[in-house]
PDB file of N, CA, C and O in Angstrom:
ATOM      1  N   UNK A   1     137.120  76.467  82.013  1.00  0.00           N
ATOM      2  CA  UNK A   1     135.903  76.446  81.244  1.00  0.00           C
ATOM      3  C   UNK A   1     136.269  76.402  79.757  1.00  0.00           C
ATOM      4  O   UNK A   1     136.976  77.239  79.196  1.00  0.00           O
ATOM      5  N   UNK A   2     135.729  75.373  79.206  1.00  0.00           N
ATOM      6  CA  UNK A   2     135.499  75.616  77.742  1.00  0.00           C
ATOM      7  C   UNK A   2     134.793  76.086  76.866  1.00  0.00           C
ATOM      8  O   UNK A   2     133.730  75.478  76.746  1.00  0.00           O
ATOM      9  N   UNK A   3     135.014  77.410  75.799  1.00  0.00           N
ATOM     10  CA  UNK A   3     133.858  77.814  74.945  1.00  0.00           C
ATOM     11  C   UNK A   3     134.460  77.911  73.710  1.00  0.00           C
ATOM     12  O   UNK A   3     135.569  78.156  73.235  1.00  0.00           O
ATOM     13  N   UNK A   4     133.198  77.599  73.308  1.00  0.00           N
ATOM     14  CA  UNK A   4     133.319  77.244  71.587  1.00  0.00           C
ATOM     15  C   UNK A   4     132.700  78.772  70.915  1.00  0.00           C
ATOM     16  O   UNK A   4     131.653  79.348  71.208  1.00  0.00           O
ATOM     17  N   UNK A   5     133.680  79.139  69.995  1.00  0.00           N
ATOM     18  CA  UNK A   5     133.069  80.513  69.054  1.00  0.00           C
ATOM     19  C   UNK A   5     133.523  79.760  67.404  1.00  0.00           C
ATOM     20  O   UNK A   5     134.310  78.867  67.089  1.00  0.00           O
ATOM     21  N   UNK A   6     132.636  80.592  66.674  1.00  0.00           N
ATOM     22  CA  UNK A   6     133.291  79.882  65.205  1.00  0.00           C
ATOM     23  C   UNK A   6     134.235  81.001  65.078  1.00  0.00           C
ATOM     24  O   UNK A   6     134.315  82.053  65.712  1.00  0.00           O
ATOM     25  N   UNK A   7     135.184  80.355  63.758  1.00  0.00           N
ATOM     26  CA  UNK A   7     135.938  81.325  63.117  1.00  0.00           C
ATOM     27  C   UNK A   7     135.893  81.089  61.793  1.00  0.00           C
ATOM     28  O   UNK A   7     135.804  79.917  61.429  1.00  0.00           O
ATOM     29  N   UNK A   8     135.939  82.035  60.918  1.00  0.00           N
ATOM     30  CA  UNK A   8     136.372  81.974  59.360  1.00  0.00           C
ATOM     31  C   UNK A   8     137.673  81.501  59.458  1.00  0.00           C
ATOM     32  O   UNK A   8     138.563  81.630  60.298  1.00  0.00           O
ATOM     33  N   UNK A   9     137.506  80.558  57.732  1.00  0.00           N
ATOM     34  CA  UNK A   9     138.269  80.393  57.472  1.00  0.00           C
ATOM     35  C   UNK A   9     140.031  80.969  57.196  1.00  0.00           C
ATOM     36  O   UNK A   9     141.081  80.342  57.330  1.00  0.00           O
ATOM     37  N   UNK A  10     139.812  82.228  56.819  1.00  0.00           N
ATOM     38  CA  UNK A  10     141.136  83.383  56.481  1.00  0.00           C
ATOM     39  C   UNK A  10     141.410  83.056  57.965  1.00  0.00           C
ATOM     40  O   UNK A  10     142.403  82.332  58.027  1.00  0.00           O
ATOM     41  N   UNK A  11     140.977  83.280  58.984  1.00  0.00           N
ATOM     42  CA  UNK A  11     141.180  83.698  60.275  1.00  0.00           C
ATOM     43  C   UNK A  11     142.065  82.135  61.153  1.00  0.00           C
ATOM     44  O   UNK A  11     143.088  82.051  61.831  1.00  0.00           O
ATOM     45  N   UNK A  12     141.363  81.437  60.835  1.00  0.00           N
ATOM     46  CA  UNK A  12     141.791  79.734  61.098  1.00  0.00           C
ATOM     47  C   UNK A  12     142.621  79.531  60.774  1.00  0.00           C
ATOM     48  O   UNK A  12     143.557  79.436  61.567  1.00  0.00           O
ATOM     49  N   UNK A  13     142.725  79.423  60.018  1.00  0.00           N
ATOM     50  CA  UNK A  13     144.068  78.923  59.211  1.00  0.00           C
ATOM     51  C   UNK A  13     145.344  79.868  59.821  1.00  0.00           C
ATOM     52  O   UNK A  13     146.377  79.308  60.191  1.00  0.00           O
ATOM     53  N   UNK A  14     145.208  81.207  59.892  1.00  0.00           N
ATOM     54  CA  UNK A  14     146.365  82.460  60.677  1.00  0.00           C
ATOM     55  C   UNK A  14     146.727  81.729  61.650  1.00  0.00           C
ATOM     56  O   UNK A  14     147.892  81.366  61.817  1.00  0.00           O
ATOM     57  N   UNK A  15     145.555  81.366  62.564  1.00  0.00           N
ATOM     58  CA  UNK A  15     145.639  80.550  63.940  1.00  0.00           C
ATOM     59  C   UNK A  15     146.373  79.350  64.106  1.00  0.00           C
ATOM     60  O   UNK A  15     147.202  78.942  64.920  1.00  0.00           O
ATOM     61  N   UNK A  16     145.575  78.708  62.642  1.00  0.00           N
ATOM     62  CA  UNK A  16     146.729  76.749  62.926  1.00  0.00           C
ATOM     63  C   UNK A  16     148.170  77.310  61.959  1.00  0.00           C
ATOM     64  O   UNK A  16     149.180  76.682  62.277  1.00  0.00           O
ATOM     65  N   UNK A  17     148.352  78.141  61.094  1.00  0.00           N
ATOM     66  CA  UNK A  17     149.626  78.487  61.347  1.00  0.00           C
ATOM     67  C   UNK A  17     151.037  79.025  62.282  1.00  0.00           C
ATOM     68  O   UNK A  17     152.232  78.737  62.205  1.00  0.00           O
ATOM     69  N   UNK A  18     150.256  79.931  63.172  1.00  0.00           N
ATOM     70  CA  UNK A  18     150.759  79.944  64.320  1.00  0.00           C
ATOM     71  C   UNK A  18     151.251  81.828  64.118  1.00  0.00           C
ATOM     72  O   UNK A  18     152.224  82.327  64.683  1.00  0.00           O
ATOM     73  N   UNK A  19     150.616  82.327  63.503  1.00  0.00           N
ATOM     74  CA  UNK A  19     150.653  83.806  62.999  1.00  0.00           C
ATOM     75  C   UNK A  19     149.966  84.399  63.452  1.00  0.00           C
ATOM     76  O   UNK A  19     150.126  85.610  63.301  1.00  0.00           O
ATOM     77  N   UNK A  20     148.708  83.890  64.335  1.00  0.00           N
ATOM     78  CA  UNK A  20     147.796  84.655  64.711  1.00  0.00           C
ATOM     79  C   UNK A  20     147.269  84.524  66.191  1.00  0.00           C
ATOM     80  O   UNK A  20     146.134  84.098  66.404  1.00  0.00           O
ATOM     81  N   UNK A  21     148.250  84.959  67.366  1.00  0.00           N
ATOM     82  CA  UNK A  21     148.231  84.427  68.652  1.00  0.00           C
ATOM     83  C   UNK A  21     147.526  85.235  69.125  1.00  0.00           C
ATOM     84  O   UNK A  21     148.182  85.777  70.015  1.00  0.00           O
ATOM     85  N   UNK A  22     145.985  85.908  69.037  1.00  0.00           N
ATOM     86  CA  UNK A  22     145.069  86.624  69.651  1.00  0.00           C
ATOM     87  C   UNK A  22     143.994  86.998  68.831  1.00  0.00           C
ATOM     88  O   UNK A  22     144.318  87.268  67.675  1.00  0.00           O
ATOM     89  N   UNK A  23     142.417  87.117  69.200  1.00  0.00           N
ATOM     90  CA  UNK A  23     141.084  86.970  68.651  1.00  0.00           C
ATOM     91  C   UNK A  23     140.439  88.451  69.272  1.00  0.00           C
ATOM     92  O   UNK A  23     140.738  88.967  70.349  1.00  0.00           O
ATOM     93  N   UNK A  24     139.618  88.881  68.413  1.00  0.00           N
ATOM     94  CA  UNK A  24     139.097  89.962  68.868  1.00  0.00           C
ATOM     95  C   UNK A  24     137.566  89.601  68.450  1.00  0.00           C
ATOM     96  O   UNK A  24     137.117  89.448  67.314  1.00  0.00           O
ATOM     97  N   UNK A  25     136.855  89.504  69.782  1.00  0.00           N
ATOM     98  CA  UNK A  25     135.189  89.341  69.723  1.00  0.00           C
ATOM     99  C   UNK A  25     134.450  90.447  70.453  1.00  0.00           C
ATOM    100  O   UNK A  25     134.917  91.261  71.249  1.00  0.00           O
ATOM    101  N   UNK A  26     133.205  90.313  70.022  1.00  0.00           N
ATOM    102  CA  UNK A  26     132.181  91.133  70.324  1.00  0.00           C
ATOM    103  C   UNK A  26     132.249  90.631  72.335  1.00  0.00           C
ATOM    104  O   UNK A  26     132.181  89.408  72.462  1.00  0.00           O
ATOM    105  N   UNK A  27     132.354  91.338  73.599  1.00  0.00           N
ATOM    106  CA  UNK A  27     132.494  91.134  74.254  1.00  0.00           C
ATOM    107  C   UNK A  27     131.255  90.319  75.143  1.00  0.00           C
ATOM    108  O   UNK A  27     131.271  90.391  76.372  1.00  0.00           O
ATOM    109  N   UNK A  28     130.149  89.516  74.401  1.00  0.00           N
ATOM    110  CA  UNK A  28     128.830  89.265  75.210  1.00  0.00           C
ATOM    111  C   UNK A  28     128.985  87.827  75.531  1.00  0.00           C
ATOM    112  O   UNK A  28     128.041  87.129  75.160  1.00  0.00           O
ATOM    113  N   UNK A  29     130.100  87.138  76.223  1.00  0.00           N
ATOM    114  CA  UNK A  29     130.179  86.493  76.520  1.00  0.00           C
ATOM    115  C   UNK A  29     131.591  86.750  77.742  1.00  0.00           C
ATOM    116  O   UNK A  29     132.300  87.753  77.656  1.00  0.00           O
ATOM    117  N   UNK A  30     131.903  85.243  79.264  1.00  0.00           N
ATOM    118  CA  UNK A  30     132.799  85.891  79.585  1.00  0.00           C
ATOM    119  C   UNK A  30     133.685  85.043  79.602  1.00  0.00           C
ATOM    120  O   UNK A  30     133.309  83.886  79.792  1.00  0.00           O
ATOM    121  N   UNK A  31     135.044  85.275  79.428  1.00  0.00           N
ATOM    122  CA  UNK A  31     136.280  84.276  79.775  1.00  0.00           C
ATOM    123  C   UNK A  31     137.042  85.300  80.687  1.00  0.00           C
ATOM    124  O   UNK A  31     136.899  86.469  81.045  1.00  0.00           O
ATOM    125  N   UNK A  32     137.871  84.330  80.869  1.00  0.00           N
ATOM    126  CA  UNK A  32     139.428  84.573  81.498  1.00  0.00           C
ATOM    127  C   UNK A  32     140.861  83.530  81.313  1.00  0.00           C
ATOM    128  O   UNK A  32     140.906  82.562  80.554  1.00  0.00           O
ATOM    129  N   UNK A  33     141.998  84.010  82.220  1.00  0.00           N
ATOM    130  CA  UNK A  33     143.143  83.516  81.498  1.00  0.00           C
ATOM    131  C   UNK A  33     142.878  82.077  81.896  1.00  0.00           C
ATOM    132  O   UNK A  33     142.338  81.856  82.980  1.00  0.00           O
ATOM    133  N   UNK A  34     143.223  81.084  81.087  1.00  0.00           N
ATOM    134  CA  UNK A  34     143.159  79.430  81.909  1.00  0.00           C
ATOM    135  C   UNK A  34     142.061  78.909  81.306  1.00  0.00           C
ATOM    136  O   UNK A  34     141.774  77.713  81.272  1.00  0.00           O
ATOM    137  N   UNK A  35     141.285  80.043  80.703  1.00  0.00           N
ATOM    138  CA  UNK A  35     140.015  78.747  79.888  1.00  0.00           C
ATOM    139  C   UNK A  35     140.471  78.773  78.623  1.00  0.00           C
ATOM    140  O   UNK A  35     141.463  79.376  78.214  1.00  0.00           O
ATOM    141  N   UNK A  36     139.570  77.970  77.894  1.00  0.00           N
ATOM    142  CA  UNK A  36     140.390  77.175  76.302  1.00  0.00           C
ATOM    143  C   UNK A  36     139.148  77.541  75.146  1.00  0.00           C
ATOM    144  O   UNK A  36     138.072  76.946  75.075  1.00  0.00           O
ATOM    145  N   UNK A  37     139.448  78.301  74.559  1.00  0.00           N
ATOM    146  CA  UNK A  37     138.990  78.515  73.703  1.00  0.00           C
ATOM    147  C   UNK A  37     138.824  77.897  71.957  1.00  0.00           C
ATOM    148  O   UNK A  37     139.653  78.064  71.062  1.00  0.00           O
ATOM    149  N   UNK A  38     137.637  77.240  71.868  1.00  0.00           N
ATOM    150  CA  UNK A  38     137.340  76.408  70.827  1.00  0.00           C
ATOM    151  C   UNK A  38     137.270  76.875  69.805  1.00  0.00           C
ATOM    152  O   UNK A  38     136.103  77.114  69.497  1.00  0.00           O
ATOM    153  N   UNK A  39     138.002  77.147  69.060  1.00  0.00           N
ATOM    154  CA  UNK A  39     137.440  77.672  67.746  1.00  0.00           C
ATOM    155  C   UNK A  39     137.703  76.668  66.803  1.00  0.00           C
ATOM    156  O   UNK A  39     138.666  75.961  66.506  1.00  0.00           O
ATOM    157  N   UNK A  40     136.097  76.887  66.277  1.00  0.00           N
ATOM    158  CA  UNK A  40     135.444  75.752  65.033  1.00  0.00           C
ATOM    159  C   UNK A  40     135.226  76.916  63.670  1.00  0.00           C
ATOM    160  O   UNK A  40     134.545  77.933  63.544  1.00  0.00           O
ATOM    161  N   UNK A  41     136.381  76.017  62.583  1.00  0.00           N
ATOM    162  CA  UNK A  41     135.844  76.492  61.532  1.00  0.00           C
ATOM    163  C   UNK A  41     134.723  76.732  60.656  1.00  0.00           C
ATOM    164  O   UNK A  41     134.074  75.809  60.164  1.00  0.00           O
ATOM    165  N   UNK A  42     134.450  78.121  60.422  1.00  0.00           N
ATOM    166  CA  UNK A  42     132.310  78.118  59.786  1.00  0.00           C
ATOM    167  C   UNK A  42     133.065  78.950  58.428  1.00  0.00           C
ATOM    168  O   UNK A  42     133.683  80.000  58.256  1.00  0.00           O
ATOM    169  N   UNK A  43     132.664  77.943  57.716  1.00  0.00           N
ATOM    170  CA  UNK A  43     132.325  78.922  56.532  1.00  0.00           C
ATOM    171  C   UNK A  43     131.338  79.410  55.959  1.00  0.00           C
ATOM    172  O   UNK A  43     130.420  78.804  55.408  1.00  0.00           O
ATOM    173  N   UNK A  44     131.548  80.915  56.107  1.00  0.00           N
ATOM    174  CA  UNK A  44     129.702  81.476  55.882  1.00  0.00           C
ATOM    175  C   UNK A  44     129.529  81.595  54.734  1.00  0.00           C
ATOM    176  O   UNK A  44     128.817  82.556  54.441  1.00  0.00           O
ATOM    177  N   UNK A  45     130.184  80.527  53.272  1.00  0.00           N
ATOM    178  CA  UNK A  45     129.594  80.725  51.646  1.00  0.00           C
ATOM    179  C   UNK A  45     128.570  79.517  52.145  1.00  0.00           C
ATOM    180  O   UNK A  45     127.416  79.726  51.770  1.00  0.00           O
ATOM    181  N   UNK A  46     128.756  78.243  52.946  1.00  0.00           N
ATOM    182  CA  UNK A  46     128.127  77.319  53.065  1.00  0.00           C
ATOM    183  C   UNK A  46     127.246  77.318  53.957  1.00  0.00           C
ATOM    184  O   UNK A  46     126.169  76.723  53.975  1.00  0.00           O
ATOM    185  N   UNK A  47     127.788  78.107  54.834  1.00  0.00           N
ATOM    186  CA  UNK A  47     127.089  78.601  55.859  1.00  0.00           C
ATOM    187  C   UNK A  47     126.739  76.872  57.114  1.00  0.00           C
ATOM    188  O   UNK A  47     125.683  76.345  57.462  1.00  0.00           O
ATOM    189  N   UNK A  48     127.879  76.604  57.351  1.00  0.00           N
ATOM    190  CA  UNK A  48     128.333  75.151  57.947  1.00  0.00           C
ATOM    191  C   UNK A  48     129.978  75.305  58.613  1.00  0.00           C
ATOM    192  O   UNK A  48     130.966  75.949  58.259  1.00  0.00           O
ATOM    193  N   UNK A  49     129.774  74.638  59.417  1.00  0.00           N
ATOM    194  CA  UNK A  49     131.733  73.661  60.076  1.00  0.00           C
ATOM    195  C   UNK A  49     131.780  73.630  59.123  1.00  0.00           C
ATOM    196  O   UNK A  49     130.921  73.856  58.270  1.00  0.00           O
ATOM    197  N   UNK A  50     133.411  73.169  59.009  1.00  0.00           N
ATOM    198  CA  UNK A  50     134.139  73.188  58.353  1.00  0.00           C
ATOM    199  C   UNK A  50     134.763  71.241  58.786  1.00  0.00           C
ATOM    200  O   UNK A  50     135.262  70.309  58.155  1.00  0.00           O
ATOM    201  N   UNK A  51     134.363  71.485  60.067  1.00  0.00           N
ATOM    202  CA  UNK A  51     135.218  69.937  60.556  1.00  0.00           C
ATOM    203  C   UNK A  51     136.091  70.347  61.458  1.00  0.00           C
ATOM    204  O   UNK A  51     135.932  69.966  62.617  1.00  0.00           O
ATOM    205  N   UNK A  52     137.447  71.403  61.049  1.00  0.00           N
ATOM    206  CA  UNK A  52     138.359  71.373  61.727  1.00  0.00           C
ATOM    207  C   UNK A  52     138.074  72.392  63.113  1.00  0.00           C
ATOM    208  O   UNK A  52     137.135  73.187  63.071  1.00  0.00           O
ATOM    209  N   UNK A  53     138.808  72.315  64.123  1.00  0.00           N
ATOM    210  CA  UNK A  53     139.061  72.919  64.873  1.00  0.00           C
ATOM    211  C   UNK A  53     140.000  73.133  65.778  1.00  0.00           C
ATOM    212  O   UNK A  53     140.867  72.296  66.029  1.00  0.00           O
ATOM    213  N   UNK A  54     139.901  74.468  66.450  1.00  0.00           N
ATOM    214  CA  UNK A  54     141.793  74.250  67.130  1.00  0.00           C
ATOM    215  C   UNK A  54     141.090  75.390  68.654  1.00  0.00           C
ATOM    216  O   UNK A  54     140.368  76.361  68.881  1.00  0.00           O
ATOM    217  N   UNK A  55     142.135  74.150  69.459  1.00  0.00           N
ATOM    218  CA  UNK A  55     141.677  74.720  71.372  1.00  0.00           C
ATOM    219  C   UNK A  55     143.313  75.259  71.523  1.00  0.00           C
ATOM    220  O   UNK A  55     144.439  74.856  71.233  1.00  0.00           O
ATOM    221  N   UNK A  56     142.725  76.332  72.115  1.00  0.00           N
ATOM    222  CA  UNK A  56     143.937  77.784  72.223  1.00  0.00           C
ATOM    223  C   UNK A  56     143.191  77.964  74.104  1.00  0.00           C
ATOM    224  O   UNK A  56     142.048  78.139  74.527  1.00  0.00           O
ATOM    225  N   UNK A  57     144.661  77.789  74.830  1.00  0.00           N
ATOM    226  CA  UNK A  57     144.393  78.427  76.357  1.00  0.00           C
ATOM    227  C   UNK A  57     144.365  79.948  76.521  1.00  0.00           C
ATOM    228  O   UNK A  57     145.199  80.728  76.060  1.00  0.00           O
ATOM    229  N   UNK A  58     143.335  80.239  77.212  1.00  0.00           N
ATOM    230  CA  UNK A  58     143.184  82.356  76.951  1.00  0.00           C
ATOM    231  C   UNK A  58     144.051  82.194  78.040  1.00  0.00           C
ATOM    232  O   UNK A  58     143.956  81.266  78.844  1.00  0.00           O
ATOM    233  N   UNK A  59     145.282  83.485  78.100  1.00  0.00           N
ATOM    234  CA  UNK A  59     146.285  83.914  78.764  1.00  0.00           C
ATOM    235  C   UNK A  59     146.335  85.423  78.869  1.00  0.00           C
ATOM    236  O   UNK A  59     146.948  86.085  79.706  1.00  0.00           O
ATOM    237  N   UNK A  60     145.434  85.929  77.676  1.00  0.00           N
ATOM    238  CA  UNK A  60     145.094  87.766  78.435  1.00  0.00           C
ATOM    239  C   UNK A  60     143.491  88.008  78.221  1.00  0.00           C
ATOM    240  O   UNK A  60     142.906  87.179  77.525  1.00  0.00           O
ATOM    241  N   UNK A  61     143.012  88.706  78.579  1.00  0.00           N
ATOM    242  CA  UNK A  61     141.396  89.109  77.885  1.00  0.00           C
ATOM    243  C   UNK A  61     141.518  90.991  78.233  1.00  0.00           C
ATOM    244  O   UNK A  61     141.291  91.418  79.365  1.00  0.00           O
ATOM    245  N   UNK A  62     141.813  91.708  77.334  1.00  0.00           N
ATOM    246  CA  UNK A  62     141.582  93.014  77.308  1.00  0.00           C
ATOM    247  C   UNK A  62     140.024  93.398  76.525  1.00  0.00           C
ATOM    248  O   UNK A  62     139.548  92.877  75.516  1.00  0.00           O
ATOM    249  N   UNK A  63     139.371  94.652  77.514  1.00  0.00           N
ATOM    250  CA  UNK A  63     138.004  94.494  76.990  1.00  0.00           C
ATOM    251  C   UNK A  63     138.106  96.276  76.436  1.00  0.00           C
ATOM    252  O   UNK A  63     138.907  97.070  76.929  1.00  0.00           O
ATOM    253  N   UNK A  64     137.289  96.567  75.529  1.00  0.00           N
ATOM    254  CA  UNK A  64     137.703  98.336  75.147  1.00  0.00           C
ATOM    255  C   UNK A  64     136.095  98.318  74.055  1.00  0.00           C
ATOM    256  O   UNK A  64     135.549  97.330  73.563  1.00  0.00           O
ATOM    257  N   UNK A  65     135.682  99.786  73.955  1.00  0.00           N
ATOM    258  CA  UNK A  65     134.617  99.918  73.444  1.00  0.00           C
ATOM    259  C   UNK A  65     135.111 100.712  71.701  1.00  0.00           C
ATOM    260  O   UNK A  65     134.524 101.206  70.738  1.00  0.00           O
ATOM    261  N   UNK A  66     136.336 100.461  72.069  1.00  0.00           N
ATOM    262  CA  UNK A  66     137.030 102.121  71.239  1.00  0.00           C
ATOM    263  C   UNK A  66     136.948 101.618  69.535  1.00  0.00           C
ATOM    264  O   UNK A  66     137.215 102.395  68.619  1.00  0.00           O
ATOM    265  N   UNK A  67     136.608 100.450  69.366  1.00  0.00           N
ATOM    266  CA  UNK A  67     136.746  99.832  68.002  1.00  0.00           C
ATOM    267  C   UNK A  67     135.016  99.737  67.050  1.00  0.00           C
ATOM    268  O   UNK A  67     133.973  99.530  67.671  1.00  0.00           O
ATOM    269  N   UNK A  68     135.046  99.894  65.825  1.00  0.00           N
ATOM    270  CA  UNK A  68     134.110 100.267  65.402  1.00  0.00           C
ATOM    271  C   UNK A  68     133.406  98.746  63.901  1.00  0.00           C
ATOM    272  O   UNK A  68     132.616  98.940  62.977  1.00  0.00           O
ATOM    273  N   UNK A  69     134.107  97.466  64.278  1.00  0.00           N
ATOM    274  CA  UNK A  69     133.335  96.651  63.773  1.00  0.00           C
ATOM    275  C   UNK A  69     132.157  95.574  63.581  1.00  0.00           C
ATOM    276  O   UNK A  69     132.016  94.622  62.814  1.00  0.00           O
ATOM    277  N   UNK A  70     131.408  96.104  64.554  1.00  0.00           N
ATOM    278  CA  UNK A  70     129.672  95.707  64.474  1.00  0.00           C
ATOM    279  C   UNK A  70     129.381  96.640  65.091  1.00  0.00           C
ATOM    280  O   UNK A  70     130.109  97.559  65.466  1.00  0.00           O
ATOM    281  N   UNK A  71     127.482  96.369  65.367  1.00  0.00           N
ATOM    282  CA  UNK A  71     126.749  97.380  65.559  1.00  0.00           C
ATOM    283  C   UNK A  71     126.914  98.266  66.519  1.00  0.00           C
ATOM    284  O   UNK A  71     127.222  97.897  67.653  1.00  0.00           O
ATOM    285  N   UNK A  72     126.711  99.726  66.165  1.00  0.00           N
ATOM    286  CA  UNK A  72     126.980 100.743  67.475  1.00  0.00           C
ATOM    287  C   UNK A  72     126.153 100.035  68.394  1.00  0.00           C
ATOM    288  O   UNK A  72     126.630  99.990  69.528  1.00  0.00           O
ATOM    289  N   UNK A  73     124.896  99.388  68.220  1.00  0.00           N
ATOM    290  CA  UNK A  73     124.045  99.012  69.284  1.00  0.00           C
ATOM    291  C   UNK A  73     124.744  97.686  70.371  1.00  0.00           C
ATOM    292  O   UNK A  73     124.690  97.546  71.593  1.00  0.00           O
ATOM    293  N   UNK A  74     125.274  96.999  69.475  1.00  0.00           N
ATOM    294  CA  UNK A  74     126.163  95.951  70.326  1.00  0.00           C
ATOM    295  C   UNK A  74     127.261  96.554  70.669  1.00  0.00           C
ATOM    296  O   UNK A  74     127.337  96.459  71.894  1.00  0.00           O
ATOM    297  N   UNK A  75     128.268  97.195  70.205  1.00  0.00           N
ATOM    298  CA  UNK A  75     129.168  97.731  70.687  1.00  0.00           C
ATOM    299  C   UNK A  75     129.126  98.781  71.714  1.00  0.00           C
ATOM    300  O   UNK A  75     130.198  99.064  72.248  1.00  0.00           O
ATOM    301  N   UNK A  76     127.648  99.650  72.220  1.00  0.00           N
ATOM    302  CA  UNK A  76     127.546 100.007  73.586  1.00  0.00           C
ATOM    303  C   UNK A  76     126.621  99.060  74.496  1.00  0.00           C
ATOM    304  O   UNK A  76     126.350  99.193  75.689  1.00  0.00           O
ATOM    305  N   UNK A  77     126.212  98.059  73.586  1.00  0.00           N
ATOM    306  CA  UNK A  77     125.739  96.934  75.213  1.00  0.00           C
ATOM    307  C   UNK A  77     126.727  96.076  75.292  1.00  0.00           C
ATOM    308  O   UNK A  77     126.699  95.312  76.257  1.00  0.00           O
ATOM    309  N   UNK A  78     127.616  95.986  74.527  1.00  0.00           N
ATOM    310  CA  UNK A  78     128.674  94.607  75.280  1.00  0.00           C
ATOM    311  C   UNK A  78     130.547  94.915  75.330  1.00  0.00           C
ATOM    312  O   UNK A  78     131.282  94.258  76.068  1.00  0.00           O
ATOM    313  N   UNK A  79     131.012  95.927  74.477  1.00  0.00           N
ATOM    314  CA  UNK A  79     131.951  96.443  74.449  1.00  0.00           C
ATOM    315  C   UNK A  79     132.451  95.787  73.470  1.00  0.00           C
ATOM    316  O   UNK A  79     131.670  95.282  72.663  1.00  0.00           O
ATOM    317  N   UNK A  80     133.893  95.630  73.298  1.00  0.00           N
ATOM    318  CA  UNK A  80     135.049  94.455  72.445  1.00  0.00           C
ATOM    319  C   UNK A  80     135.694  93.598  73.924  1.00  0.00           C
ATOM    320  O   UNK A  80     135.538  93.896  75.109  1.00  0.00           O
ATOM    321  N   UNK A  81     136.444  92.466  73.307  1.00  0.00           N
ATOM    322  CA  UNK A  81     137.541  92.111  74.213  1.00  0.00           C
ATOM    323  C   UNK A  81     138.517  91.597  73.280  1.00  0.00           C
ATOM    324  O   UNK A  81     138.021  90.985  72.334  1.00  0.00           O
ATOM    325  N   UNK A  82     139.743  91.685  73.298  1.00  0.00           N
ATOM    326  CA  UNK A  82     140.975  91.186  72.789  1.00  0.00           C
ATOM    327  C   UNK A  82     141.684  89.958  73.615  1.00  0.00           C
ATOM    328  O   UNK A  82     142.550  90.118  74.475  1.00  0.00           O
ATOM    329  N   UNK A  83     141.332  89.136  73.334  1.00  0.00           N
ATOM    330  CA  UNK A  83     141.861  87.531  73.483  1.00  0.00           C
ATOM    331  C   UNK A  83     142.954  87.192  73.383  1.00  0.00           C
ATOM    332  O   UNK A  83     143.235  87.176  72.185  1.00  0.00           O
ATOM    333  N   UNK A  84     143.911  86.847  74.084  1.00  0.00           N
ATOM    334  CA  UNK A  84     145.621  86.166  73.675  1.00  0.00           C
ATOM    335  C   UNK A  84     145.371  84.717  74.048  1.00  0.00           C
ATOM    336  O   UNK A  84     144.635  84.305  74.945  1.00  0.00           O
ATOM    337  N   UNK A  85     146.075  84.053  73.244  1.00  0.00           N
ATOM    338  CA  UNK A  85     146.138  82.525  72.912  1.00  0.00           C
ATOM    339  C   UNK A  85     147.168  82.127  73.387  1.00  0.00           C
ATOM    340  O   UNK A  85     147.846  83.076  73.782  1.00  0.00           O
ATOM    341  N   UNK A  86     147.668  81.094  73.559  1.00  0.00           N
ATOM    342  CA  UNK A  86     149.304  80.522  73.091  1.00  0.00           C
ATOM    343  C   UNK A  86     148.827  78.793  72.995  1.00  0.00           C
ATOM    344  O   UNK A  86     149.658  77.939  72.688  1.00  0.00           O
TER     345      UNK A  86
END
């Protein structure tokens, strides 16, 4: 399966450098290892793509509630998951 999430720019670029082999999202969506993950550059000053994008195969998905960057309200209806790429 293929899914598309955006990413910032700082974050993209980690990725097409090759520095940044795992994504951490809000967990309300589902993958597993073997699907390909789209990430399309958004820059939110323009609030638009960017154009570029880069497909990364998921090879782990760890899911944990224990992290505290969005809403307590989303973070007890959907948890986190930690994404590995290669």
């Amino acid at each position: 399966m293929k899914i598309e999430k955006k990413s910032w720019p700082e974050q993209f670029q980690k990725i097409l450098d090759g520095a940044k082999t795992y994504d951490l999202r809000l967990a309300d969506f589902e993958c597993r290892p073997g699907d390909i993950l789209v990430m399309k550059e958004w820059d939110p000053k323009t609030k638009s793509y960017t154009g570029r994008a880069i497909e990364k195969t998921i090879t782990y998905v760890g899911k944990t509630k224990g992290q505290a960057f969005w809403t307590k309200e989303d973070v007890e209806k959907y948890g986190f998951q930690i994404i590995s790429f290669k």
